[in-house]
mmCIF file of the C-alpha atoms, coordinates in Angstrom:
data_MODEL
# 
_entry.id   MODEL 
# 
loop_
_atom_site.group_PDB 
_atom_site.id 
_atom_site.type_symbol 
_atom_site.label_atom_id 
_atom_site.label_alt_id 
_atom_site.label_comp_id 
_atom_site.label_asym_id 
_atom_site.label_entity_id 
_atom_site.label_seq_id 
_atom_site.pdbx_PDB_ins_code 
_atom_site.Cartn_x 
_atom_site.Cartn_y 
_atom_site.Cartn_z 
_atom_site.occupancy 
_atom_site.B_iso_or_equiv 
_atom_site.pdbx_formal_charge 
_atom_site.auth_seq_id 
_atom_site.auth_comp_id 
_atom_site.auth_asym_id 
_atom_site.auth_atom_id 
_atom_site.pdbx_PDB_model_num 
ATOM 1   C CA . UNK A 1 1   ? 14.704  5.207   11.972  1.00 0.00 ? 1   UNK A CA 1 
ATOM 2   C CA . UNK A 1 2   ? 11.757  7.840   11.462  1.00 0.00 ? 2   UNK A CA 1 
ATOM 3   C CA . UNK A 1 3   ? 8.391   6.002   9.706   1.00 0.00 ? 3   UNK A CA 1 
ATOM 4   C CA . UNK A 1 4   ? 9.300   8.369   6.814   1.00 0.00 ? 4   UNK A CA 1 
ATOM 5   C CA . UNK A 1 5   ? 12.874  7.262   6.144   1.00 0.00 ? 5   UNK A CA 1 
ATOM 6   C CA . UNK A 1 6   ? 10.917  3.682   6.756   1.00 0.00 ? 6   UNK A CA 1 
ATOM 7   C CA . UNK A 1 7   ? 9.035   4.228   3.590   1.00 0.00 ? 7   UNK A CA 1 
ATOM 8   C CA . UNK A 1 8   ? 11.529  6.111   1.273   1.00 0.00 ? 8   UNK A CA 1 
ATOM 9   C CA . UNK A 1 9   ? 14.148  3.368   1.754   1.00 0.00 ? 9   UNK A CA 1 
ATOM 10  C CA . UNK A 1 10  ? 11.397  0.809   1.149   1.00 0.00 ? 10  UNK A CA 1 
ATOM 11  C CA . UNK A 1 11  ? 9.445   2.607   -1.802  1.00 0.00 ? 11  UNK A CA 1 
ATOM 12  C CA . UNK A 1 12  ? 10.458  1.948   -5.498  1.00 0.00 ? 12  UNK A CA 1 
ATOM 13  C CA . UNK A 1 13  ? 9.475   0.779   -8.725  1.00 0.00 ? 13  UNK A CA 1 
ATOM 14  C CA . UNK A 1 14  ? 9.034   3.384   -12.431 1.00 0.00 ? 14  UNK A CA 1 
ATOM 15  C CA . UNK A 1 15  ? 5.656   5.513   -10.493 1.00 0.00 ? 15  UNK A CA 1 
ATOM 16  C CA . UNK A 1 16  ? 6.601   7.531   -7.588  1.00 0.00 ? 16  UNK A CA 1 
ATOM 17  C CA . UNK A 1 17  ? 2.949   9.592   -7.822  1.00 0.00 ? 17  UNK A CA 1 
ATOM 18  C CA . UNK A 1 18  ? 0.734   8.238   -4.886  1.00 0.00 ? 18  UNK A CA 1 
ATOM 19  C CA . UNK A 1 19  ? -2.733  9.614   -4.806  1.00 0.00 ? 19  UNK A CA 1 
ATOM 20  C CA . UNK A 1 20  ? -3.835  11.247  -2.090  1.00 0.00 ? 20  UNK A CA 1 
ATOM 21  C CA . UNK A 1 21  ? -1.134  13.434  -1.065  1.00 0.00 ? 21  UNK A CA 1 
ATOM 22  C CA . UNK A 1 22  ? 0.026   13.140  2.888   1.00 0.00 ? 22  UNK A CA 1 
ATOM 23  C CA . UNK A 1 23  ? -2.689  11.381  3.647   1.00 0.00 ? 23  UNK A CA 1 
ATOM 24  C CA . UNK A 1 24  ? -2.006  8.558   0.895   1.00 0.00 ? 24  UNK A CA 1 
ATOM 25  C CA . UNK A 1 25  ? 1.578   8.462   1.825   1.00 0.00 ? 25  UNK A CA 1 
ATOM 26  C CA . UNK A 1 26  ? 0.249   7.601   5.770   1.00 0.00 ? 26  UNK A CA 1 
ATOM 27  C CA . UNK A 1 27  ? -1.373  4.877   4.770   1.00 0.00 ? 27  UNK A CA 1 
ATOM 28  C CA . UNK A 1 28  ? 1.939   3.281   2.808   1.00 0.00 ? 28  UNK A CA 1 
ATOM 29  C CA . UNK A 1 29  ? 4.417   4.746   6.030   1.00 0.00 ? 29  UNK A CA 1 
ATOM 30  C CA . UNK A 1 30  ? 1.923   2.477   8.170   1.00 0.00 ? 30  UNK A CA 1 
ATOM 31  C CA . UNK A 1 31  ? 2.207   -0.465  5.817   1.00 0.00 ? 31  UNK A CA 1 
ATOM 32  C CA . UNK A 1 32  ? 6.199   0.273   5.670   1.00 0.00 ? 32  UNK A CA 1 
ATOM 33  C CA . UNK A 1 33  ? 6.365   -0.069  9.060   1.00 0.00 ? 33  UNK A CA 1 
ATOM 34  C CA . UNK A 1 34  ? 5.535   -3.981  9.363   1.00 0.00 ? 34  UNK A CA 1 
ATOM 35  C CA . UNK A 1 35  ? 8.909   -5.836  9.973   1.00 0.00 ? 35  UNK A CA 1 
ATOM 36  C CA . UNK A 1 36  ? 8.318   -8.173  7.082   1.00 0.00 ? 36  UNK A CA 1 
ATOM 37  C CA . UNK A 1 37  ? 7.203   -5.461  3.947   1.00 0.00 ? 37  UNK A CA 1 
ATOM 38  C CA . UNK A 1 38  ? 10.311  -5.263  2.247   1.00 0.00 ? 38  UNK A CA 1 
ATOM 39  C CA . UNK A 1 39  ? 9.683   -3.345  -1.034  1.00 0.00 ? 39  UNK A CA 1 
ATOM 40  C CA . UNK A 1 40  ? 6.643   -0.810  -1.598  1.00 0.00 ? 40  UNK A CA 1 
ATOM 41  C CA . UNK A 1 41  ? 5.530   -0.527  -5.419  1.00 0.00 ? 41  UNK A CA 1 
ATOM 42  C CA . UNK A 1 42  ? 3.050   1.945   -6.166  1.00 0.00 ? 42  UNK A CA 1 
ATOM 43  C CA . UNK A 1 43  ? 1.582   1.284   -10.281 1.00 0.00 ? 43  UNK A CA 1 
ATOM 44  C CA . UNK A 1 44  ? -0.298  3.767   -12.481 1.00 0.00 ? 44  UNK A CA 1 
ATOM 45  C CA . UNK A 1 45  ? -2.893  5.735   -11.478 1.00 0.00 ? 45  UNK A CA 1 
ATOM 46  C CA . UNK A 1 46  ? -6.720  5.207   -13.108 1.00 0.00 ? 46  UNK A CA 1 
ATOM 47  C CA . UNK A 1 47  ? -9.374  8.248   -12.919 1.00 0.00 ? 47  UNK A CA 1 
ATOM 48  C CA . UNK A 1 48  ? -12.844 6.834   -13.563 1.00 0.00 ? 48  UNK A CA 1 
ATOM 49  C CA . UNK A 1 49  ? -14.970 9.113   -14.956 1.00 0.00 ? 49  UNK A CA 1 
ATOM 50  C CA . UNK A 1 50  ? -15.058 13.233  -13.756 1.00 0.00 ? 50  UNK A CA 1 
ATOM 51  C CA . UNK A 1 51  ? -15.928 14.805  -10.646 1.00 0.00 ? 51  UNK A CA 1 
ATOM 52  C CA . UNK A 1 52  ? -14.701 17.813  -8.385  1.00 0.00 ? 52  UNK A CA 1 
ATOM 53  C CA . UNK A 1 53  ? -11.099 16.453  -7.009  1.00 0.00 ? 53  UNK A CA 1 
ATOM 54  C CA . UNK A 1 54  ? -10.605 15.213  -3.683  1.00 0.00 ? 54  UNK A CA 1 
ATOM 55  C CA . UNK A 1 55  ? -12.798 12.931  -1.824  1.00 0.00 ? 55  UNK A CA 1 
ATOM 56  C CA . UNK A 1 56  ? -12.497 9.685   0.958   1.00 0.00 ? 56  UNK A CA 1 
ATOM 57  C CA . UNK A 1 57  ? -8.890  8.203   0.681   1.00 0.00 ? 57  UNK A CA 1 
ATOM 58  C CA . UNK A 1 58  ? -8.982  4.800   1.411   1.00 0.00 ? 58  UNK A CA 1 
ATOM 59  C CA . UNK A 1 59  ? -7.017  1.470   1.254   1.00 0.00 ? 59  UNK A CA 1 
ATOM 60  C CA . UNK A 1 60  ? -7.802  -1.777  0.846   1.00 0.00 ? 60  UNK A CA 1 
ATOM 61  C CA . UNK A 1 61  ? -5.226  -5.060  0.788   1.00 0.00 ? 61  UNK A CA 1 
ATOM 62  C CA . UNK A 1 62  ? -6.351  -7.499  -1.419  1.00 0.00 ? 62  UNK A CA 1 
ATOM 63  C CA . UNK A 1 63  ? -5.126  -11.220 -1.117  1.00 0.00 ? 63  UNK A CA 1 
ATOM 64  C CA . UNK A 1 64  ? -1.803  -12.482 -1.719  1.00 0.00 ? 64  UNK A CA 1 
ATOM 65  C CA . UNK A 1 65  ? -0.163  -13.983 -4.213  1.00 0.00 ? 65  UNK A CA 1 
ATOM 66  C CA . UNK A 1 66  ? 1.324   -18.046 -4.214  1.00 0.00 ? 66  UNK A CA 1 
ATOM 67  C CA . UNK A 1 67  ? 4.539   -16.280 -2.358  1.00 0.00 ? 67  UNK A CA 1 
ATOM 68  C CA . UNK A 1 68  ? 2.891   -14.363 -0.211  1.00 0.00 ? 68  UNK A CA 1 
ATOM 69  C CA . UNK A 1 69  ? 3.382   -11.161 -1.316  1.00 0.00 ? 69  UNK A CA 1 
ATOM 70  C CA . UNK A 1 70  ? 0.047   -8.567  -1.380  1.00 0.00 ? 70  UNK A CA 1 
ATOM 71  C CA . UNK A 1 71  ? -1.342  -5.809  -3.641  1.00 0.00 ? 71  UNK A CA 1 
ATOM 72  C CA . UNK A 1 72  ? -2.782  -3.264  -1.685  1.00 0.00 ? 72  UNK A CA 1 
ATOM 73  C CA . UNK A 1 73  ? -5.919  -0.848  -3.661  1.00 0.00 ? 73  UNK A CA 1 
ATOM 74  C CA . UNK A 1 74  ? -5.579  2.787   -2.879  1.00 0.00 ? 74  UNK A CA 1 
ATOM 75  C CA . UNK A 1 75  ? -8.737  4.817   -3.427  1.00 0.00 ? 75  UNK A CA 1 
ATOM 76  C CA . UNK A 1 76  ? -8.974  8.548   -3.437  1.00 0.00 ? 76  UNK A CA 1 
ATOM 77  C CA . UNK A 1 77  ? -12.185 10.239  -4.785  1.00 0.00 ? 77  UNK A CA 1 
ATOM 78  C CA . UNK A 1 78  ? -13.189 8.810   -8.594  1.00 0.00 ? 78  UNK A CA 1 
ATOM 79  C CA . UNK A 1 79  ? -8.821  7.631   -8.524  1.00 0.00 ? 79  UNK A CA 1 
ATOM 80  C CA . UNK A 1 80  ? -7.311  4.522   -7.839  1.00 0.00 ? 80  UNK A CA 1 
ATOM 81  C CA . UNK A 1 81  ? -4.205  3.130   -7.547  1.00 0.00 ? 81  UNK A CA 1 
ATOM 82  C CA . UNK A 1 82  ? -2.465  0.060   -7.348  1.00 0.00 ? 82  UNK A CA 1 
ATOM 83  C CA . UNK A 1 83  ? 0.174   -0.859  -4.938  1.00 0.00 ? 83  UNK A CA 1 
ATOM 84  C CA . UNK A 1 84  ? 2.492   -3.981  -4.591  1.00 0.00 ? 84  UNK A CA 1 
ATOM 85  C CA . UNK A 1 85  ? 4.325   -4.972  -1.616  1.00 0.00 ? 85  UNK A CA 1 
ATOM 86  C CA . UNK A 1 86  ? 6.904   -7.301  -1.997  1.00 0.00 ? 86  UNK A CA 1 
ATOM 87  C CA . UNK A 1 87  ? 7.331   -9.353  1.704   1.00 0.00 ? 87  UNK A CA 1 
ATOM 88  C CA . UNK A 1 88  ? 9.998   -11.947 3.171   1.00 0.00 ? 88  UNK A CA 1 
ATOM 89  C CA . UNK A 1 89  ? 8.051   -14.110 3.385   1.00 0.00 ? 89  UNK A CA 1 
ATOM 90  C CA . UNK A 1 90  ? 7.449   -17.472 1.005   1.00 0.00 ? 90  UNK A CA 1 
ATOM 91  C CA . UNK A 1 91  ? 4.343   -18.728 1.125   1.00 0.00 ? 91  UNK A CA 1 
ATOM 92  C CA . UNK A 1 92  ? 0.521   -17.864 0.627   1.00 0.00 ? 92  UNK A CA 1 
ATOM 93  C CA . UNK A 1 93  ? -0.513  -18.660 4.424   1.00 0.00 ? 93  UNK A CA 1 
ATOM 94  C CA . UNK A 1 94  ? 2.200   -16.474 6.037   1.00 0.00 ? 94  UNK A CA 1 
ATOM 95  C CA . UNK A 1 95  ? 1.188   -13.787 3.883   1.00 0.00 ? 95  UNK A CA 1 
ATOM 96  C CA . UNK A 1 96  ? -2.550  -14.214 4.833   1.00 0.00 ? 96  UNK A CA 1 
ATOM 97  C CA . UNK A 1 97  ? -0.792  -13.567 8.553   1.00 0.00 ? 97  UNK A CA 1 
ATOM 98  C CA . UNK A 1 98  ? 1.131   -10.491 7.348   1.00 0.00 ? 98  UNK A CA 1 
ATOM 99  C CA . UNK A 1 99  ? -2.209  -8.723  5.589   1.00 0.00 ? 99  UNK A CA 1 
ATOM 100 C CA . UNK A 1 100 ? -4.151  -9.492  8.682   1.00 0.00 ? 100 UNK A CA 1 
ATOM 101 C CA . UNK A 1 101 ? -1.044  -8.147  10.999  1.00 0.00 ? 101 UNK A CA 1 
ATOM 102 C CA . UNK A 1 102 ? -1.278  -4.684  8.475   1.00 0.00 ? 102 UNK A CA 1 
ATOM 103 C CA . UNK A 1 103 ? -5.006  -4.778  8.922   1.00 0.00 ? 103 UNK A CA 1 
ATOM 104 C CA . UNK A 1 104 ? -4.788  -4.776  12.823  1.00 0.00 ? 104 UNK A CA 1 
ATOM 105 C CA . UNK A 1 105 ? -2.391  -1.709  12.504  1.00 0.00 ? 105 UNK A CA 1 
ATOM 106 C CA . UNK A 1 106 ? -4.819  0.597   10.535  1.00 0.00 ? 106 UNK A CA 1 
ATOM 107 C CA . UNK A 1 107 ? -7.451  -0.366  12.907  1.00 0.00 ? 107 UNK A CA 1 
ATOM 108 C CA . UNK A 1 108 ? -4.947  1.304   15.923  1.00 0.00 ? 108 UNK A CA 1 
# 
């Protein structure tokens, strides 16, 4: 399976818009790829304040929830955008293990 099929057949939810083009959709393809993301939500997209478009994409995963799913923040110029990802796994810890895991896989 390609990383693109990877994140197709694990992206849903109402918003299909992620900000910051090819370069926004890498950063989800490389969070689709850990074994234990199941599901890939991105939310609505918030502009804060006006400037000239474009700018530093960036991600950040914030902490996760009591069953161990994570919200990831995307970041592209003055836009954000939140992200949910739904895991397998149950429980806060394990998904303390799966942000690190994601972390450590950006950082390659």
């Amino acid at each position: 399976m390609t990383p693109n099929s990877t994140l197709q057949s694990k992206l849903g939810g109402s918003h299909s818009t992620i900000i910051g083009g090819r370069h926004g959709n890498k950063l989800l393809k490389i969070i689709s790829n850990h074994p234990d993301v199941k599901r890939i939500i991105p939310s609505v997209i918030t502009v804060k304040g006006k400037s000239a478009p474009g700018g530093k994409i960036d991600v950040k995963l914030l902490r996760p929830d009591s069953r161990g799913n994570l919200r990831a923040l995307l970041t592209h110029g003055t836009s954000s955008q939140e992200v949910r990802i739904v895991t397998s796994v149950g429980k806060e810890e394990e998904g303390e293990r799966i942000m690190q895991e994601i972390n450590a896989m950006f950082m390659e």
